[in-house]
C-alpha positions in Angstrom: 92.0 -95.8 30.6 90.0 -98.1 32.9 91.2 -96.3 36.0 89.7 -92.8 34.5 86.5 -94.5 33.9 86.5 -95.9 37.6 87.3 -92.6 38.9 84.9 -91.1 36.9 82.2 -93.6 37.7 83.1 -92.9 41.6 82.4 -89.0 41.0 78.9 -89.7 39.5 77.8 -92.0 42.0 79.1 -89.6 45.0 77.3 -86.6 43.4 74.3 -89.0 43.0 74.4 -89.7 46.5 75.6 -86.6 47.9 72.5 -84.4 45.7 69.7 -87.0 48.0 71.3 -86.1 50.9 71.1 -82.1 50.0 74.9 -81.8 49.9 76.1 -80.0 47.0 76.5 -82.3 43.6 79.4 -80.4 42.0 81.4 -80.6 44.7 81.0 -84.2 45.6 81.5 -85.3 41.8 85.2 -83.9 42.3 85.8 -85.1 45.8 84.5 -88.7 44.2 86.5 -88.3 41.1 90.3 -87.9 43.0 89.6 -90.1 45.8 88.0 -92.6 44.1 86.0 -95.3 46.0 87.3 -93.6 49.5 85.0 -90.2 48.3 82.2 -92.7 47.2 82.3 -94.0 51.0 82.5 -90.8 52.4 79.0 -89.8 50.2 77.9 -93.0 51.4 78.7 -92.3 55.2 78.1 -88.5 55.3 74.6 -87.2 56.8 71.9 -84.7 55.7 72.7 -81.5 57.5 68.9 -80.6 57.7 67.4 -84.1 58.1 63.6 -83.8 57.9 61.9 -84.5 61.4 59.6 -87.4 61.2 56.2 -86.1 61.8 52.8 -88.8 61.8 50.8 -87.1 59.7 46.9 -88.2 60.4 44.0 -88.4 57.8 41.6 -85.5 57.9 38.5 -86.7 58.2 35.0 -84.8 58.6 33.6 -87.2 61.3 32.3 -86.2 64.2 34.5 -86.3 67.3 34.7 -87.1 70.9 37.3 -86.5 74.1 38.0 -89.5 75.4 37.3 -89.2 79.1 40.7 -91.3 80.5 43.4 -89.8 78.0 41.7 -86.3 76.6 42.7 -88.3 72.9 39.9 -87.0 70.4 38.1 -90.0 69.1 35.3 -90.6 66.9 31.8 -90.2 67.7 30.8 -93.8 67.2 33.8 -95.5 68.8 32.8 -97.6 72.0 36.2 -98.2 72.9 39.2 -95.3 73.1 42.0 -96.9 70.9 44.4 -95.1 73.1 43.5 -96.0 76.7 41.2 -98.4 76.5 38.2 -96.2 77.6 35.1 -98.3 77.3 32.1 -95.9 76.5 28.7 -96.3 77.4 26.6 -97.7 74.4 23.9 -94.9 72.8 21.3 -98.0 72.6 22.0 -99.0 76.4 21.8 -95.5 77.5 18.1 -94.1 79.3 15.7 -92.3 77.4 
């Protein structure tokens, strides 16, 4: 009886697994369920077949921008130094009326 509840136990966990890493559920539960730990390894070592491409996704701000001169990067208007490159800007108060 305690070997069907293992087993069982496996199938849950590899269709837990296999569902976050879009496999189907169903079908895992029954690999998990007659191979026991070995299926629960396999859900464990498998990979996503569309894995999501890591994108940096930036905050939207209204701000005014600037290019930066050096590295084309946009930047905001009130920056003095380009956090890319380095660029130093000339200062607004420095500059000649």
């Amino acid at each position: 009886m305690i070997f069907v509840l293992i087993w069982l136990a496996c199938g849950l966990l590899s269709a837990f697994i296999a569902s976050g890493k879009n496999r189907n559920p169903i079908g895992w539960f029954f690999i998990g369920a007659i191979f026991g730990v070995f299926g629960l390894i396999a859900a464990l070592v498998v990979s996503d077949p569309n894995p999501r491409p890591m994108t940096i996704e930036l905050a939207a701000t209204s701000e005014p921008t600037k290019r930066c001169p050096d590295c084309a990067e946009s930047i905001l208007e009130a920056a003095k130094k380009c956090r890319h490159c380095g660029h130093l800007f000339e200062s607004a108060d420095n500059s000649p009326a």
